[in-house]
N, C-alpha and C positions, 0 to 999 in steps of 0.2 A: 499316459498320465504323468508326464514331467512336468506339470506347468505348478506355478506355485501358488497353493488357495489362498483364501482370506487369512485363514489364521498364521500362515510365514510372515503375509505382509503385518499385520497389528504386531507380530513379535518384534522385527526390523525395526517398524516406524517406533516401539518401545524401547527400544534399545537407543537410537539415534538421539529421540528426545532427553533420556538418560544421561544420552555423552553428552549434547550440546546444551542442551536447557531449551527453554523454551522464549526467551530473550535474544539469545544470539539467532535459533531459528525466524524468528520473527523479522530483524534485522536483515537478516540472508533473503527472505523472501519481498523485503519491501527493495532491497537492491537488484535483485533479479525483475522485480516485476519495473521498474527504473529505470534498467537496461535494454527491456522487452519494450518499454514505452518509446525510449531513446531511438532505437533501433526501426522503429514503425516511423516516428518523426522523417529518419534520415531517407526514409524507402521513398516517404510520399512526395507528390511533386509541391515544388516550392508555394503554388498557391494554398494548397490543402495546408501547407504549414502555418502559412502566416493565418490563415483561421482557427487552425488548432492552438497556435500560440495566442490569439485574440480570447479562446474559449478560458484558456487557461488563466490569462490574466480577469476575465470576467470572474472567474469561479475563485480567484484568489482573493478580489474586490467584496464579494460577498460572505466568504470566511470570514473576512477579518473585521466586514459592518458587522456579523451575528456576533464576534467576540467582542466587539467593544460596546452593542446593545445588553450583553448578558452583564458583563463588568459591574453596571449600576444598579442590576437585582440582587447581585452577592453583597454586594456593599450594602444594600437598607437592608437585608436579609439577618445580615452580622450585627448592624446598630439597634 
């Protein structure tokens, strides 16, 4: 029975959050999962790229129509 239960780990992970905050955690985890992104890019073969690069600019293309549709509800919203 050397394995370590649930409640080591919630005490760790309280501690951790403690030292770092929960902002730098955040930060750490969107550059890891970035790297992990990166790194899948670099694996696959160059056609699956350029579709996954196409997907990404489609998905960027729509972020930023839904931000600039919302723009004009805050504005009459405020007036």
């Amino acid at each position: 029975m050397g394995g370590i239960s649930i409640w080591q780990l919630l005490i760790i992970a309280l501690i951790v959050i403690l030292l770092f905050g929960t902002k730098k955690l955040r930060s750490l985890g969107g550059d890891l999962g970035g790297a992990v992104k990166g790194f899948k890019n670099a694996m696959s073969p160059e056609e699956e790229n350029k579709s996954i690069e196409d997907k990404e600019k489609d998905q960027t293309a729509a972020t930023s129509q839904q931000a600039a549709e919302k723009q004009p509800e805050s504005k009459d919203k405020q007036a």
